[in-house]
N, C-alpha and C positions, 0 to 999 in steps of 0.2 A: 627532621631530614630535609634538604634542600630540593625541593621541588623546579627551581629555576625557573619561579615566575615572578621575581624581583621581589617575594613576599617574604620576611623574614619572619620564622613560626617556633615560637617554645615546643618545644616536645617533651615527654616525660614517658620514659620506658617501664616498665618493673616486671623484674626477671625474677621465676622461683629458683632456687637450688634447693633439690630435694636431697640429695646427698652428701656428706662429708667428700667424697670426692668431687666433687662438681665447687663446694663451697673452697679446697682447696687450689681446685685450675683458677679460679674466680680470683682469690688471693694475689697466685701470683703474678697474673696480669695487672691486677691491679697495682700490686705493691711492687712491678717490676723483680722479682723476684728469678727471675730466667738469665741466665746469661746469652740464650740468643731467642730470637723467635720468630716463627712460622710469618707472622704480618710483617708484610715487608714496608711496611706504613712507617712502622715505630723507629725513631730515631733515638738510639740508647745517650747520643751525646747531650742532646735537650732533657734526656733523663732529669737531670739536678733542675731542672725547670718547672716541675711536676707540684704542685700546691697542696699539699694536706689541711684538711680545715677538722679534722680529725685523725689523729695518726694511733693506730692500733698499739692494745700495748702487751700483746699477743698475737699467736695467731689467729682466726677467728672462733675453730672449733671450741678454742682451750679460753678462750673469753667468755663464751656461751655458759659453758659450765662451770666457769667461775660464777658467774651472774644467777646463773640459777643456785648453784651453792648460798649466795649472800643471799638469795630472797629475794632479786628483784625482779625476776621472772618464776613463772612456774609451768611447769611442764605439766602440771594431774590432767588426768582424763586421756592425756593425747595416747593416737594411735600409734604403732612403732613406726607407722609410714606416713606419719604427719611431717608437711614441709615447714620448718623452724628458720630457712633461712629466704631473704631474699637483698634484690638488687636493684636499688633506683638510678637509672642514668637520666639526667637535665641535659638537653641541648639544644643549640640553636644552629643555624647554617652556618659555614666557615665562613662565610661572606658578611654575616653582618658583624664580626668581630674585624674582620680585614678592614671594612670600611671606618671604624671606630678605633683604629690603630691597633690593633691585636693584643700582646700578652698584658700590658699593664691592666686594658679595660677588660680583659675575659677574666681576669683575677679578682676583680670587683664584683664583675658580675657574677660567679662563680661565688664569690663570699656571699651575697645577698642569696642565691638560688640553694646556698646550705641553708640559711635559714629558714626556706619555704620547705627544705626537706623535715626538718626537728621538726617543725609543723605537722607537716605530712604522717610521717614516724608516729609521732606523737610523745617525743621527749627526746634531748642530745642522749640519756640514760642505755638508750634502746637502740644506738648507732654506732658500729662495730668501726665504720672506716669509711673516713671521705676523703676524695683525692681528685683532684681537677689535673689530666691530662692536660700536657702542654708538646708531648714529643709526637705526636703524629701527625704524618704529612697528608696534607691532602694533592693527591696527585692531578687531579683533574682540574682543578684549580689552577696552582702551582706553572702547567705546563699552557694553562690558557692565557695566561699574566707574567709569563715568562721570570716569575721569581717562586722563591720559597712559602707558601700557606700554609699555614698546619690549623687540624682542626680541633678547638677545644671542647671540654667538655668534661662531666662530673658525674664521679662515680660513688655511689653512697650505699653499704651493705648494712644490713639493718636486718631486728630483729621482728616480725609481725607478733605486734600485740592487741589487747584487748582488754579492757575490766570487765572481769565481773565478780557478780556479787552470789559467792557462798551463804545458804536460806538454812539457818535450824530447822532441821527433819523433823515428820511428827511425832518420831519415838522420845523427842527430847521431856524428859520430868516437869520442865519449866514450860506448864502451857504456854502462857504468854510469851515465851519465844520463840514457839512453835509460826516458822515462816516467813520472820524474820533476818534481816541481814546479819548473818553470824562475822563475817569475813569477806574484805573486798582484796580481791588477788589479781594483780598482772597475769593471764595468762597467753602463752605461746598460741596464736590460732592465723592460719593463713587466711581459712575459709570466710573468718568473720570480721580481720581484719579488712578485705577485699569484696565485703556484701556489697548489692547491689543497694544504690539509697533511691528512696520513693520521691519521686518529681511533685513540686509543692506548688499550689498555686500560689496567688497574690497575697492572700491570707495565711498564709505557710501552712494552709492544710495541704494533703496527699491530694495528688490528682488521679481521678480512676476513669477506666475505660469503660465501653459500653456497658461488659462483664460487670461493670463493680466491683471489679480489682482494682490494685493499686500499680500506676504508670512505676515505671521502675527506670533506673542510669544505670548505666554501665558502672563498673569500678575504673574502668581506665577510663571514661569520661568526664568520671567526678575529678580524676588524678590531674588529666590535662587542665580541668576550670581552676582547682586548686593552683596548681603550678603557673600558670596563665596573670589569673588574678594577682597573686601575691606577687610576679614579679610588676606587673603593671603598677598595683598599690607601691612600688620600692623609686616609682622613680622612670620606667623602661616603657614607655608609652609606645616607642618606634617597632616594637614587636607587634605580632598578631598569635592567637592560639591557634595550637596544630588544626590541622584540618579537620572539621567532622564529617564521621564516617571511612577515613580512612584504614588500610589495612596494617597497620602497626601497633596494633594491640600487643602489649607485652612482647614485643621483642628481643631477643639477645643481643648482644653488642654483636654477635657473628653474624646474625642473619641480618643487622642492619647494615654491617659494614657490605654484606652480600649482594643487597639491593641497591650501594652507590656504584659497584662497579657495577651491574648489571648495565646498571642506567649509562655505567659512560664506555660500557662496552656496544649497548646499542651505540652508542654516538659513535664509535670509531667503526664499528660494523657499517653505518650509513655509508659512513666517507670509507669505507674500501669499498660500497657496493656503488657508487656514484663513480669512482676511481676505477672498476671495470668497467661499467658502462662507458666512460669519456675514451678506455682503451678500448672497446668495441666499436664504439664510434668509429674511431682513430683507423680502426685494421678497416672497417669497411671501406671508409674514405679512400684508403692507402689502395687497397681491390679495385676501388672504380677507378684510379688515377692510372692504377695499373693498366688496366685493361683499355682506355684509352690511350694508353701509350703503345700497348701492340699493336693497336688500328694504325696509330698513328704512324708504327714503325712498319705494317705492310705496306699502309697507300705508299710510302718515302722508297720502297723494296720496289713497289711497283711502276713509280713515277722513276725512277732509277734507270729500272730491266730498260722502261721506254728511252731514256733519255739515253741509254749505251746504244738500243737499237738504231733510232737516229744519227747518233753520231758517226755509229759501224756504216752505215748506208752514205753518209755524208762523205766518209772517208774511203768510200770504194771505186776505183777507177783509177788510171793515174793517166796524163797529157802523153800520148804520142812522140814520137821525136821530131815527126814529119809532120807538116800540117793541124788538124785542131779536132783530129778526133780522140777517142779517151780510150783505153783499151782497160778490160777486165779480167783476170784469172777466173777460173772453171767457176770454182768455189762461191765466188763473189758474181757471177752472172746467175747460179743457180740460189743463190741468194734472193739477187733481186727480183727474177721471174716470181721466186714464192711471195715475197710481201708482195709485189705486184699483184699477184691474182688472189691474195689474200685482202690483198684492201678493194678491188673489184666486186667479188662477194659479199665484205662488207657492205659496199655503197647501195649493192642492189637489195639487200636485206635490209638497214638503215631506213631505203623508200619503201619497201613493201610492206615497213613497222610504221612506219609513216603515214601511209596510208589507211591502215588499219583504223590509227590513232584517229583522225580525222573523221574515219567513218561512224569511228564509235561514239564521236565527241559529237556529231551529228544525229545522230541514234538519240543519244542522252536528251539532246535539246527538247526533241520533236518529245520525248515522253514524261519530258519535265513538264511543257507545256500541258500535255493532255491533262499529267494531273494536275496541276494547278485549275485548269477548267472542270473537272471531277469534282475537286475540291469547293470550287466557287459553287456550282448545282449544289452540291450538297446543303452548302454552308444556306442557300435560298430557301430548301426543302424544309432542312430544320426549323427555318426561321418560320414558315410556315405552320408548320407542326409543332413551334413550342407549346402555343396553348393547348391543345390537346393534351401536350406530353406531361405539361403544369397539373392540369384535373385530372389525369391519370393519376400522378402520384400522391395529389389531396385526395380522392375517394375512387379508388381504384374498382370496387365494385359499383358506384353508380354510372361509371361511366361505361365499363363493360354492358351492364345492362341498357342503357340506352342505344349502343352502338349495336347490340344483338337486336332489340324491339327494331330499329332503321331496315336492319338485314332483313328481318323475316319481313315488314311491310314490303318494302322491294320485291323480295322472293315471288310474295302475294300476285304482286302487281302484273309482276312479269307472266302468269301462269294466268292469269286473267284478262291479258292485250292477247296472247297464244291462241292461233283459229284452231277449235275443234276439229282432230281429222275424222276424215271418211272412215267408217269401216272395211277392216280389212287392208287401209292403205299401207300398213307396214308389211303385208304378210308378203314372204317372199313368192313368185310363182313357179 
């Protein structure tokens, strides 16, 4: 799976189908068998582009039990609900197939990655159907690159087997073959095909823990160094293996494909939550432009109202016929009486703010000063008293105690220079 940190990683999936119905959805996605379908990934035209390196020659059910009919599988012992079938998918990121020119080299590599499957499997015998996807898009891709990506990828349904070895029981006649390997059989096992293998040290013996047990691998770990290895040994050196410790332990093809849109649903989740915030920005921005344009549209209403008043006053009066005085209508006398005695009031409240101002500005000085002189005493006092203040905080009870012994001698002192009084000098008479 494409992690997008420029690392390009083998992965290697293996899916159980525990039922004939699971094994036939499996089918026919794989074998394209749908005439439409749910992923909207799938390009049915690239269909014919699709790679078999194994092509079934049955369905898989009716394969199964041919194979067991011929013997070369066997089913004794299993339980009714033993898982008989499974699913290995090989992939790598779309990207390192895109940088490598795409379908010619993912078909090679795709050929080589069957071979580490037969490997895996443990024979072609025991592999129902391999098929390297070629028709699915990768959207996230695709849309970052402004063209077409599709992502490849190998899908290999396989039987889980096992040897072992059938022991003559001890009812047999023939001591001596009593325990012996009677019969060595292929048989069907998920559990044992998928055991955990014991970590070896240098000397390939088991390594054990404090317990004195044996350290143990995972089965999907052993899968990934298997898959890993053998492509590196083929030639593929520019790969790295899947990540360890990762959470993709046997995944389905559905829950993979799950987790790339997750991933690039975060990413477009980011950029619409970025995309509101820039619109949040944007409306407050838009608020504050606003509201400084209402300020800006009163002072202009207010600057206005004054510049019509003005104007109205400038234009009141009109010249006499006779000589050079100016005559006014009622309206226009009672006019101007009012701003006259409105601006008269003004002036004398104007000075009386004025004065205020001045007194208070005088006020201010005279007690900035004081404190700054408050300030300066202080600042001498301190300086006075820092050492004091220093040994107080180093050993705060010896100083106490010295400072209490000073008091009481004083006290002493003073009660000792005190003339004895007279008798009776205090008593009232």
């Amino acid at each position: 799976m494409a992690r997008n940190d420029g690392i390009d990683r083998t992965v290697a999936r293996n899916q159980d189908l525990p039922t004939p119905d699971d094994v036939a959805k499996i089918q026919e996605h794989n074998e394209r068998e749908k005439d439409s379908y749910s992923n909207q990934d799938i390009v049915p035209e690239r269909t014919p582009l699709n790679v078999h390196f194994k092509t079934p020659t049955d369905d898989y059910v009716k394969m199964f039990e041919q194979m067991e009919q011929d013997g070369v599988i066997s089913t004794r012992g299993l339980k009714p609900d033993a898982i008989k079938y499974g699913e290995l998918v090989f992939d790598v990121n779309s990207a390192y197939f895109y940088n490598h020119g795409g379908y010619e080299f993912a078909k090679q590599f795709y050929a080589d990655a069957y071979k580490a499957a037969v490997e895996i499997v443990g024979g072609e015998q025991y592999i129902l159907s391999a098929v390297m996807h070629a028709d699915e898009h990768n959207r996230a891709m695709s849309e970052a690159l402004g063209e077409d990506v599709y992502h490849y990828h190998l899908h290999v349904v396989y039987i889980p087997v096992v040897e072992k070895q059938i022991l003559w029981s001890k009812r047999c006649k023939d001591e001596a073959l009593r325990g012996t390997v009677k019969e060595t059989i292929t048989q069907v096992s998920r559990s044992k095909k998928w055991d955990s293998k014991p970590v070896l040290d240098e000397d390939g013996n088991p390594k054990l823990n404090e317990k004195g047990k044996k350290i143990l691998r995972s089965s999907y770990s052993v899968l990934q160094d298997d898959f890993f290895n053998f492509m590196r040994a083929a030639g593929y050196t520019d790969v790295e293996r899947g990540e360890r410790g990762s959470t993709e332990e046997h995944l389905t093809v559905t829950q993979f494909k799950v987790q790339a849109e997750q991933q690039r649903l975060e990413a477009v989740t980011g950029q619409v939550a970025q995309a509101e915030q820039s619109l949040e920005d944007a409306k407050a921005a838009t608020e504050k432009q606003k509201k400084k344009l209402e300020a800006l549209q009163k002072e202009t209403k207010a600057a206005k109202a004054i510049a019509l008043t003005v104007q109205d006053i400038e234009a009141m009066g009109k010249k006499a016929t006779f000589g050079n005085n100016i005559t006014l209508t009622p309206d226009e006398c009672d006019t101007l009486k009012r701003y006259a005695t409105n601006g008269i009031l003004f002036h004398a409240e104007n000075e009386r703010l004025k004065g205020k101002l001045e007194s208070a500005q005088k006020s201010a000085s005279i007690w900035k000063q004081r404190c700054e002189e408050a300030n300066k005493k202080y600042q001498e006092l301190k300086q006075k008293a820092q050492p004091f203040l220093d040994a107080l905080e180093i050993a705060s009870e010896k100083v106490r105690a010295f400072i209490n012994s000073i008091l009481a001698r004083g006290k002493e002192t003073q009660e000792h220079k005190a003339p004895a009084r007279k008798r009776g000098q205090d008593m009232e008479i």
